[in-house]
C-alpha positions in Angstrom: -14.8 12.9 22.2 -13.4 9.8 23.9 -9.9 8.5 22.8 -8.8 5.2 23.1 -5.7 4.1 24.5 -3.4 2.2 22.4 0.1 0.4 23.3 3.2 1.9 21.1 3.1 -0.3 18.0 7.4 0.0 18.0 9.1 -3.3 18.6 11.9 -4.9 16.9 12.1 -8.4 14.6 16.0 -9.5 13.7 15.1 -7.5 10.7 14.3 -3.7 11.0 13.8 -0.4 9.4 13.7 2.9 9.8 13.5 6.4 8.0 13.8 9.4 7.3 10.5 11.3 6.6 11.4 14.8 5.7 9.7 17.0 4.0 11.0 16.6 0.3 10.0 14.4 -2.6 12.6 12.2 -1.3 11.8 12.2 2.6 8.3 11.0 1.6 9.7 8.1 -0.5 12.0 6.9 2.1 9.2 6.7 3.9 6.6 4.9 1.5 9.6 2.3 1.0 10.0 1.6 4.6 6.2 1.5 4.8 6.2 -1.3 1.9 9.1 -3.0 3.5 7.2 -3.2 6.9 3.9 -4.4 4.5 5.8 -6.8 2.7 6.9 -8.7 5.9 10.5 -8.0 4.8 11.3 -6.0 8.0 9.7 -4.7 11.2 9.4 -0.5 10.3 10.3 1.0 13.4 10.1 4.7 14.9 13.1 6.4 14.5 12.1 9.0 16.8 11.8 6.6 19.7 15.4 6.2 19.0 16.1 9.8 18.9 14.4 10.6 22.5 16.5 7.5 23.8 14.5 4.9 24.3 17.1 2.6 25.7 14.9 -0.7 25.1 15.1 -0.2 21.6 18.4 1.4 21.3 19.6 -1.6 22.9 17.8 -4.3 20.4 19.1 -2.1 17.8 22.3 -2.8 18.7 21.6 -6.8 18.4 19.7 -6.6 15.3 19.7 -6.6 11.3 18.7 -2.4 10.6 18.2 -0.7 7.6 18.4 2.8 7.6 16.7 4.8 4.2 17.6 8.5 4.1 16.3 10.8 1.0 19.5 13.1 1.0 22.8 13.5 2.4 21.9 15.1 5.5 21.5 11.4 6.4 19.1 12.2 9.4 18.3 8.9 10.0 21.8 7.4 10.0 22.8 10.2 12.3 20.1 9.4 14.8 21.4 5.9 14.7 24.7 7.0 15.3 23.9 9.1 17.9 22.9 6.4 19.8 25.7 4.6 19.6 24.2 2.2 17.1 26.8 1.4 14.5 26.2 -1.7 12.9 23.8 -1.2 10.2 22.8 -1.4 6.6 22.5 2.7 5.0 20.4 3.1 1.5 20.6 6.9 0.5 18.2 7.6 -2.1 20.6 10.5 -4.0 23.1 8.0 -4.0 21.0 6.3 -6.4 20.8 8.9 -8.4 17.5 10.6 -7.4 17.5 14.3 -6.8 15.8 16.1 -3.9 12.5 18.1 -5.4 12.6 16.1 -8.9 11.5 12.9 -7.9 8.0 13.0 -7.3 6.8 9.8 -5.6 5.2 7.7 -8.3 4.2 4.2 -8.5 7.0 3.4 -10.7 9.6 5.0 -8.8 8.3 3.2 -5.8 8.9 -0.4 -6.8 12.1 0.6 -8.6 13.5 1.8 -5.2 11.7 -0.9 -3.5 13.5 -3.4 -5.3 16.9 -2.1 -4.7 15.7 -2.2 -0.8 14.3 -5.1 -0.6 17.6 -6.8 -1.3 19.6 -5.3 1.2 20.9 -7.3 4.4 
């Protein structure tokens, strides 16, 4: 089987985005609405574990730029992998906050673009 090498796709616009993508209803939504943000050309969808591991060239642009952070519950993993790394300034959309509740939101189409549209909106 031969594999091809590829370049790490993770970068940074002004405008970025990264989630959580736990294992819950909500974890996979997070992660479908930073996936539409990123497809919609509203923000770059970064990888929030390149962050977690340290990667000092994107901590660092982080730091500069415009980030959104989506996390499914209160456990807030993403906002405390941000924070961890010293990255303070950002935007925070918890998806419990909105009312959602972990294991009784199943990830339709409709409850997509209604939480996409409350994202979309955030800077």
């Amino acid at each position: 089987m031969e594999t091809k090498k590829t370049a790490c796709l993770c970068g940074t616009s002004y405008y970025n985005v990264v989630s959580c993508s736990g294992a819950s209803d909500l974890g996979q939504l997070s992660d479908v609405i930073a996936r539409k943000l990123r497809d919609n050309k509203v923000r770059k969808m970064n990888c929030l574990t390149m962050i977690a591991i340290g990667d000092q060239s994107l901590i660092a642009a982080f730091k500069e730029a415009n980030v959104l952070a989506i996390d499914g519950c209160p456990k807030d993993c993403a906002k405390k992998i941000l924070e961890k790394a010293g990255i303070e300034n950002f935007n925070h959309l918890r998806l419990t906050d909105l009312g959602y509740q972990k294991g009784k939101s199943p990830v339709t189409e409709n409850l997509i673009n209604e939480v996409y549209a409350k994202a979309e909106i955030i800077y």
